[in-house]
C-alpha positions, -999 to 999 in steps of 0.1 A, spaced: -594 292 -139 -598 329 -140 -631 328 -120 -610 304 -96 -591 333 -89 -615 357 -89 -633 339 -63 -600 332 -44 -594 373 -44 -631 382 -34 -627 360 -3 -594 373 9 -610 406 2 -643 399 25 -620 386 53 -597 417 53 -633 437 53 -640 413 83 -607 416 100 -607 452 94 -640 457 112 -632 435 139 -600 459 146 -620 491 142 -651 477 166 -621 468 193 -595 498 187 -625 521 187 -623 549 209 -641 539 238 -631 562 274 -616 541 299 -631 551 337 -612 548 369 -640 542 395 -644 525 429 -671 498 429 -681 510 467 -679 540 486 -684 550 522 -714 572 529 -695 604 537 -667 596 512 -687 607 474 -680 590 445 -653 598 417 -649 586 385 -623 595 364 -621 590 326 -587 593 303 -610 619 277 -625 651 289 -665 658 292 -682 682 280 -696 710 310 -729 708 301 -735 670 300 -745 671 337 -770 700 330 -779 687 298 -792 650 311 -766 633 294 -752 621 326 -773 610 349 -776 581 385 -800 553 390 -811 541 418 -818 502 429 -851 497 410 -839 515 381 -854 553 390 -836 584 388 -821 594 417 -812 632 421 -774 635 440 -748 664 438 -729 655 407 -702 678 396 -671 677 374 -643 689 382 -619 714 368 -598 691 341 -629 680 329 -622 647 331 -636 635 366 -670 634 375 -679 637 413 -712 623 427 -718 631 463 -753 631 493 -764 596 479 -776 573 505 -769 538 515 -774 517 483 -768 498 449 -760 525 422 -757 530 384 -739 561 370 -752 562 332 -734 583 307 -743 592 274 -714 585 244 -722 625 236 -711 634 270 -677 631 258 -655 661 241 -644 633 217 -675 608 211 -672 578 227 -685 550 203 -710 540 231 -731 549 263 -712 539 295 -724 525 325 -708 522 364 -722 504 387 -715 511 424 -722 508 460 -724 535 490 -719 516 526 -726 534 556 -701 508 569 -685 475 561 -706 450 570 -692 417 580 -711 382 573 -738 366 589 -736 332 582 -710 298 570 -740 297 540 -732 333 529 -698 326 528 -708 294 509 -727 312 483 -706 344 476 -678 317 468 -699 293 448 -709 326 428 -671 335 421 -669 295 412 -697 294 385 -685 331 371 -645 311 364 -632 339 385 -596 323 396 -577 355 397 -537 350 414 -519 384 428 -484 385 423 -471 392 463 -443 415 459 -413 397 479 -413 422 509 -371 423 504 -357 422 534 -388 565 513 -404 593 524 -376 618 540 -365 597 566 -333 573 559 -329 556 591 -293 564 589 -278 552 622 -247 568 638 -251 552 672 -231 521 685 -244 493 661 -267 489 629 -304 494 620 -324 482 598 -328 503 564 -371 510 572 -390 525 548 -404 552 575 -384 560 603 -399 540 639 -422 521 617 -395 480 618 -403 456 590 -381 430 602 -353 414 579 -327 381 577 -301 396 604 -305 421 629 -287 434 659 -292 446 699 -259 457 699 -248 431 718 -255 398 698 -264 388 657 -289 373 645 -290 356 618 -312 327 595 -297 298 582 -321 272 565 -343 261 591 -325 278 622 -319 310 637 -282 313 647 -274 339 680 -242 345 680 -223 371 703 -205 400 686 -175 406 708 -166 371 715 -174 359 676 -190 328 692 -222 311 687 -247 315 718 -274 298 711 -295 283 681 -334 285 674 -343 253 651 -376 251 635 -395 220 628 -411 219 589 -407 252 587 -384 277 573 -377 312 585 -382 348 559 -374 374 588 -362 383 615 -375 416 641 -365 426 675 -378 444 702 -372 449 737 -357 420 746 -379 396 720 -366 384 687 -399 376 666 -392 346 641 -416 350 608 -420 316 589 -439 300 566 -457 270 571 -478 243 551 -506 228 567 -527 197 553 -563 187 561 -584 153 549 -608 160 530 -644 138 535 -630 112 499 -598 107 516 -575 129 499 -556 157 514 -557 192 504 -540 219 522 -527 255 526 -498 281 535 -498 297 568 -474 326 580 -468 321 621 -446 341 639 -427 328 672 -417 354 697 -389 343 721 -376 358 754 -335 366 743 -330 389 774 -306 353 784 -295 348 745 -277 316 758 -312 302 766 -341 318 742 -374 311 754 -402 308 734 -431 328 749 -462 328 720 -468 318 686 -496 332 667 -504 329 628 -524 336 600 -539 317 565 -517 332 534 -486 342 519 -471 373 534 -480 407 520 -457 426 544 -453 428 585 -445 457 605 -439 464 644 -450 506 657 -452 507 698 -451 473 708 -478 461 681 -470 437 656 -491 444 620 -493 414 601 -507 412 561 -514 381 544 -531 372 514 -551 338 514 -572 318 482 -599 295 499 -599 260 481 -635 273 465 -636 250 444 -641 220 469 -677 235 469 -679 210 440 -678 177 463 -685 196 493 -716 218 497 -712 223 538 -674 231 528 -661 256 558 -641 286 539 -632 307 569 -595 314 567 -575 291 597 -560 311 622 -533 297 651 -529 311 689 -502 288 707 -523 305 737 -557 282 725 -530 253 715 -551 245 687 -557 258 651 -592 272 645 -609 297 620 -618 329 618 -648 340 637 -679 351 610 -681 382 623 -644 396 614 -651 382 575 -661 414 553 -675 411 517 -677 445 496 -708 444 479 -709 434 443 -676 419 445 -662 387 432 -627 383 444 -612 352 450 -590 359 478 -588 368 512 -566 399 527 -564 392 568 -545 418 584 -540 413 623 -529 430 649 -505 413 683 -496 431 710 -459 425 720 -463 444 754 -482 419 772 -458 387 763 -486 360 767 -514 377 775 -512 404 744 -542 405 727 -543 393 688 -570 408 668 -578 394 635 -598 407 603 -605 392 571 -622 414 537 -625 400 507 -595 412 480 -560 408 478 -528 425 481 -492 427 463 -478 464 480 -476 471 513 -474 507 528 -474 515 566 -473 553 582 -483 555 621 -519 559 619 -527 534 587 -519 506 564 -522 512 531 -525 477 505 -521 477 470 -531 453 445 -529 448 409 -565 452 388 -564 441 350 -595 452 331 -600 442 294 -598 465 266 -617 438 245 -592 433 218 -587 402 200 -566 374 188 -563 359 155 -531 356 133 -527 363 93 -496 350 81 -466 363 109 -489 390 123 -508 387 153 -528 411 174 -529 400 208 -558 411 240 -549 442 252 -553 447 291 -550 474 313 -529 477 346 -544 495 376 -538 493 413 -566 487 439 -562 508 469 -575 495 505 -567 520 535 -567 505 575 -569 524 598 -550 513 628 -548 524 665 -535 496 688 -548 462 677 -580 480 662 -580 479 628 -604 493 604 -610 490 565 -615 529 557 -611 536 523 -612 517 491 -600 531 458 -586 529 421 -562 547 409 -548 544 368 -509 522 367 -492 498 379 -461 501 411 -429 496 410 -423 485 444 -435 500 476 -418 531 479 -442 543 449 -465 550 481 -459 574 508 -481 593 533 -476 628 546 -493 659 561 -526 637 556 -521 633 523 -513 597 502 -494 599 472 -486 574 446 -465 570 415 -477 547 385 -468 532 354 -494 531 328 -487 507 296 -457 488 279 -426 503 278 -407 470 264 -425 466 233 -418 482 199 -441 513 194 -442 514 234 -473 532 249 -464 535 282 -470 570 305 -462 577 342 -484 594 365 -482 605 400 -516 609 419 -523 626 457 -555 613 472 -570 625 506 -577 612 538 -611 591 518 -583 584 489 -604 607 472 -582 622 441 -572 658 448 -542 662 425 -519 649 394 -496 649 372 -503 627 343 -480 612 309 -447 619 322 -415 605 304 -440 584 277 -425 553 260 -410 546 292 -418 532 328 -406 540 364 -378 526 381 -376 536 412 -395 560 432 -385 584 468 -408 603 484 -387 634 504 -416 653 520 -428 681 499 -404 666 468 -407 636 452 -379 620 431 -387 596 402 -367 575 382 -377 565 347 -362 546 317 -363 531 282 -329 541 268 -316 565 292 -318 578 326 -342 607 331 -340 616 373 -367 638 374 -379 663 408 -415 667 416 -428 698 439 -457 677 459 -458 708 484 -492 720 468 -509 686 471 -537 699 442 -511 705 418 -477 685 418 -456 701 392 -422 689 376 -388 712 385 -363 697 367 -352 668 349 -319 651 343 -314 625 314 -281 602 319 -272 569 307 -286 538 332 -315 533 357 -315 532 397 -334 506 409 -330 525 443 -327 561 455 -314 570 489 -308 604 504 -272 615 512 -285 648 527 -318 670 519 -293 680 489 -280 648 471 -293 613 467 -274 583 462 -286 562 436 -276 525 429 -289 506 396 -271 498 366 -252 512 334 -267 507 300 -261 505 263 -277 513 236 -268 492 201 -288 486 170 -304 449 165 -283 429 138 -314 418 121 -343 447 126 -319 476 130 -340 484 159 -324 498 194 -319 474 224 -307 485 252 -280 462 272 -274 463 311 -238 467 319 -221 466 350 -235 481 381 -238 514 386 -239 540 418 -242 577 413 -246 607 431 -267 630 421 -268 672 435 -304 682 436 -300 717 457 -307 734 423 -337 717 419 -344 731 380 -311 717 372 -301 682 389 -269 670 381 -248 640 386 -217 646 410 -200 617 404 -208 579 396 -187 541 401 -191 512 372 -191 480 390 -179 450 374 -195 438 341 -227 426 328 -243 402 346 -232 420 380 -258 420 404 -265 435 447 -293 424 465 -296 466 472 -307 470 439 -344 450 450 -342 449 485 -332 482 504 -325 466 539 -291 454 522 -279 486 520 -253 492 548 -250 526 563 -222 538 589 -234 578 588 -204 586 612 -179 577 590 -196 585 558 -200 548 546 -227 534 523 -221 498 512 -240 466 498 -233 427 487 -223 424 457 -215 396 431 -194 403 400 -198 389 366 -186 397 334 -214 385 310 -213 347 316 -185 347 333 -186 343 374 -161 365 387 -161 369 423 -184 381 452 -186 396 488 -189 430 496 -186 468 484 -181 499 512 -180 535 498 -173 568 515 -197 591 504 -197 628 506 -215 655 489 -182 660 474 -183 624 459 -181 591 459 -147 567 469 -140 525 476 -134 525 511 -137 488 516 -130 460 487 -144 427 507 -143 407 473 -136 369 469 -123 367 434 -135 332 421 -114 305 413 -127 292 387 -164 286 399 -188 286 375 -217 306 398 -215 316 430 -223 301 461 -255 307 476 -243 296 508 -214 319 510 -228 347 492 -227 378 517 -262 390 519 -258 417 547 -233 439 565 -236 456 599 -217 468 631 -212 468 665 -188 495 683 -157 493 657 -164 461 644 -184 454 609 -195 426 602 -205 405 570 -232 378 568 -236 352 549 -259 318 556 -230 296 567 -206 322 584 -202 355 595 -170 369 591 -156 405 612 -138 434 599 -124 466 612 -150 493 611 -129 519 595 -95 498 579 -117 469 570 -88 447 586 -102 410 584 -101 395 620 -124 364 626 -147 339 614 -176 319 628 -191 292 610 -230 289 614 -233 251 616 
């Protein structure tokens, strides 16, 4: 019996040894490297790693490039002054292999490393339906099925697009640049989405003009300009396959009708493109289109002459058809499933404006636009080759790491050019993480968990050059928690970040080699979104939080409350402070405005800022409408109370929910699917309603 247990205690023993080992081989301290897997000719190549290198490893022949057939190959490499990025430059168009030695490292790395890239004079397109064929049948036998998460484009640099002319605009993220959303106005008539129809109706008269209905498809946005409203929707189109089956795919179209006669709305051109919608935007009469696409590969399996070119629709050819080969683009070495097809239509030239389409090989989630480039972001996850396996209630689970891949187009007209491809270390938050200005892009990231016991989480913000080549950072700020909200303000940058209170903290981007932090300010709550009031104050909208022990672990959760809109005084830029702040309703509250920034209403002549709304008071349904505010730099005050308290509804009505507000002359109005209802612009005095039916 007592060799039993002896036997029974060497076993555990051996298989804590094991498990011990296996936690030490997979928690060892092995550098993680930031690197681009291909790089223009003129661009260099950077790789960044989270430990510092010793000086002399370059010197020393610890670090050291081969070439295709494995020879040394004798580039510029340097490393730059934080010792922790190494940069290789006058290498020539080819396959590449940066090798470094686990000694090159301050800290030992517990093994060699090895980066394999590619320099491109340029990006070469494809030559034939069989290379297409093949790169996919490769991603097919490597089980590479990856899925990017599209961020919902919801319809801040300095610019706030605050209008104090005779009606609305939308809320854009840079100022000229439209991104369309679900009601806009000319001034003189609304427009608005209701299921599967586009209401007009005229503002003065609170009649309905005309109606747009769409056949198996439903409108996302809405975008005017000069006399055109352009209708974005998504449709689904099917194709028999050679067995008899269908398969089939998602395709955004946009229809552009002639509304310079509202009564009588003309359709003119409808053009569209394979894929979800990454983001549009209109600058000068061109329409920018992104859309992210996943070939049905894995038909290659019955069908070996399977066609994979992305489908693309002109209303001007009357017929669907596919892209051409020679706007497909492959990166070398790559292995993405998906396609990114930006495209270019030129509004000026009703029918007859061109529409320019390309296709590369990746995917997007973020979409950035300034007036000379489109900037597309995309999650990465790279392994950090942990392991799962469970002893009793604990389990260690794979560790993975978030980074963003970069892809810059440049755009002039309907050209459009792939110009830059990058990594940088994090995760966004949203889109306004990313802004462009004085030639510089900068970006803010979250590196991490934040939610998690023991949170590891650190923000960074990174400016990259034309080539979105790294030229400065700021690194681990606010660790143990992640970013909430981001706005970019010209040579300032304002971040949000939270775990159990609010730190608002002001970055000096001015120097773009060396962003420093001025000031911080730690409150309880988030903002989900930052607005500026003035050069001097920001409005920011979010929600208030609580912190209480767990009953059980005695641990600290934090509880969302009711919402929350501050206003904070950043003119002392070392000391931020909040001015003054409104609790909205309980928990469970929620506003569009807090993830979609084109809800935000803005009347800058009379000072008012306002947003939908619907109240709560944990599961309770309260009431919903609308929320106005006057705010000043001396604070902020209700103006306008547009609620509907409930009556004993359980939820709100989508339907009736009010999902925007904007005005006309003195008249505001409020939107909601089935009706729009007018108010006074300054008393807020109900006066009509129109029923969208």
């Amino acid at each position: 019996m007592k060799e039993k247990k002896k036997l029974k205690i060497s076993g555990i023993l051996a298989l804590a040894a094991v498990l011990l080992f296996g936690v030490a081989y997979f928690f060892s301290p092995q550098p993680h490297a930031y690197a681009s897997s291909i790089v223009f000719e003129d661009q260099g190549f950077y790789a960044s790693f989270d430990r510092q290198l010793k000086k002399a490893s370059i010197s020393n022949g610890e670090i050291y490039v081969l070439g295709e057939k494995g020879k040394k190959v004798s580039p510029f490499i340097s490393l730059e002054e934080d010792n922790k990025t190494l940069v290789i430059k006058k290498l020539t168009e080819g396959s590449y292999t940066l090798h470094i030695k686990k000694t090159a490292f301050k800290k030992k790395a517990s093994s060699d490393i090895t980066i394999s890239f590619s320099v491109v004079k340029e990006l070469q397109a494809i030559k034939s339906e069989k290379d297409l064929q093949d790169y996919f049948q490769a991603v097919l036998n490597e089980g590479n099925n990856s899925y990017v998460q599209i961020e919902e484009e919801k319809s801040d640099s300095m610019v706030s697009n605050d209008t104090a002319g005779s009606s609305s605009g939308t809320n854009n993220q840079v100022e000229g640049i439209e991104e369309g959303d679900i009601a806009v106005t000319d001034g003189k008539y609304i427009y608005s989405i209701n299921d599967q129809s586009i209401f007009i109706t005229d503002a003065k008269k609170m009649e309905i003009a005309s109606k747009i209905g769409l056949q198996e498809a439903y409108p996302s946005k809405l975008l005017l300009h000069e006399g055109k409203l352009l209708v974005f929707y998504d449709k689904y189109v099917e194709e028999k396959r050679k067995r008899g089956y269908y398969s089939g795919t998602s395709m955004t179209q946009v229809a552009v009708y002639d509304v310079s006669d509202a009564a009588k709305p003309q359709l003119i051109r409808e053009v569209g493109q394979e894929g979800y919608a990454v983001g549009i935007r209109e600058y000068n009469g061109i329409l920018y289109m992104v859309t992210n696409s996943s070939p049905n590969y894995w038909l290659l399996q019955e069908e070996k002459e399977l066609d994979l070119r992305p489908r693309l629709f002109d209303s001007s050819k009357k017929e669907m058809t596919r892209a051409p080969l020679d706007t497909i683009h492959i990166f070398p070495g790559s292995r993405e499933a998906n396609y990114a097809i930006v495209s270019a239509l030129d509004l000026r030239k009703g029918k007859k404006g061109e529409f320019v389409v390309e296709t590369f090989v990746g995917a997007g989630s973020s979409l950035y636009m300034s007036e000379k480039a489109i900037y597309m972001a995309a999650p990465s996850y790279t392994s950090l080759g942990a392991i799962q396996y469970s002893i009793g209630e604990t389990s260690i689970m794979p560790m993975w790491n978030n980074d963003t891949e970069l892809y810059k187009f440049t755009i002039n007209g309907t050209s459009i050019d792939m110009t830059a491809r990058t990594t940088v270390e994090g995760s966004l938050v949203n889109q306004f993480s990313m802004d462009e200005y004085n030639g510089y892009f900068r970006i803010a990231t979250t590196t991490g968990q934040a939610s998690m016991q023991g949170a590891n989480s650190n923000n960074h913000l990174f400016v990259l050059d034309a080539n979105l080549q790294e030229v400065g950072k700021l690194t681990d700020l606010a660790r143990g928690e992640k970013i909430y909200s981001v706005r970019f303000m010209g040579e300032k940058a304002y971040i949000v970040t939270f775990k159990e209170t609010d730190p608002l903290f002001i970055i000096d981007v001015a120097n773009p080699k060396a962003p420093k932090v001025l000031g911080e300010l730690k409150i309880p709550g988030f903002s989900n979104y930052l607005h500026p009031l003035d050069e001097t104050h920001l409005i920011g909208i979010g929600y208030d939080t609580k912190v209480e022990p767990d009953a059980y672990t005695k641990q600290p959760i934090v509880y969302t409350m009711g919402m929350k809109v501050s206003l904070f005084d950043v003119s002392d830029v070392s000391k931020p402070k909040e001015v003054d702040s409104e609790i909205i309703g309980g928990r469970g509250t929620y506003s569009d405005v807090q993830h979609d920034h084109k809800a935000l209403y803005r009347d800058k002549k009379n000072n008012f800022y306002g947003f939908p709304v619907v109240l709560y008071n944990k599961e309770q349904y309260m009431g919903g409408g609308a929320l106005i505010y006057r705010i000043t730099s001396d604070g902020i005050d209700l103006a306008g109370d547009l609620i509907t308290k409930a009556q004993g509804e359980q939820y709100e009505e989508w339907n009736t929910s009010v999902q925007r507000l904007l005005y006309v002359g003195d008249t505001m109005y409020a939107i909601s699917p089935s009706k729009i209802e007018s108010y006074h612009r300054t008393t807020f005095d109900k006066l009509k309603t129109v029923k969208l039916k």
